[in-house]
C-alpha positions in Angstrom: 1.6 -33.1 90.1 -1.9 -34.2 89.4 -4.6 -34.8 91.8 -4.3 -38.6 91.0 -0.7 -39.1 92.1 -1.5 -37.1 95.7 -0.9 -40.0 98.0 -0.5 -39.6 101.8 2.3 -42.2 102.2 0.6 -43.8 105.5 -3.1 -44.4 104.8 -2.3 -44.6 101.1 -5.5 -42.7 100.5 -5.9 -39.8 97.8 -6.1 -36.1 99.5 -6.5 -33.1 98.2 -4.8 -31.8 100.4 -0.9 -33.1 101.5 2.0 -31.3 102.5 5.8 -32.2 102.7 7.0 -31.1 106.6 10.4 -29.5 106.8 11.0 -30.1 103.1 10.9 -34.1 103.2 10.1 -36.2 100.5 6.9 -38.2 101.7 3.8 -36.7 101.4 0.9 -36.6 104.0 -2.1 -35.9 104.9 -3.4 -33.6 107.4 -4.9 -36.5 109.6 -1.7 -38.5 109.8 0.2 -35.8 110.2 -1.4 -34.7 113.5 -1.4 -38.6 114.8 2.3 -38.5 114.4 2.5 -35.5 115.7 0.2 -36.3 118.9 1.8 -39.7 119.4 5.5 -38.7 119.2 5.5 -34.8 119.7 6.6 -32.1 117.5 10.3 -33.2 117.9 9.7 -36.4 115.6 9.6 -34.3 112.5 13.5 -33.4 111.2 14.2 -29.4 111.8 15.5 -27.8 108.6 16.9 -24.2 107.6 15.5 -21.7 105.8 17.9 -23.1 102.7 16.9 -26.4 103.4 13.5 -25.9 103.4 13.5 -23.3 100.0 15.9 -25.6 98.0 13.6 -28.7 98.2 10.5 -26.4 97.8 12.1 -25.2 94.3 12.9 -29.0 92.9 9.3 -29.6 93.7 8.1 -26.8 91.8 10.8 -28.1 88.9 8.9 -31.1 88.5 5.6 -29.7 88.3 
């Protein structure tokens, strides 16, 4: 994935750096991450297993 198509998907704005919690499929950024995570809690993002979590971390790295 180039640096161009690293989109957070709620400010829209191009980051260096993103990250997918619990192996999801949006992307975002460490600002929007922590106002979710301040305004809802830590319970709003989905829990995943350890299987979860490495099988969508290995079709990311497919695509790259």
């Amino acid at each position: 994935m180039a640096f161009k198509d690293k989109v957070c998907c709620i400010c829209d704005q191009h980051k260096k750096f993103l990250s997918r919690p619990n192996a999801g499929q949006k992307l975002y950024c460490i600002q929007c991450k922590a106002k979710i995570t301040k305004e809802y809690g830590q319970n709003y993002w989905k829990p995943c297993s350890f299987g979860e979590f490495f099988e969508a971390s290995s079709k990311s790295m497919e695509e790259k």
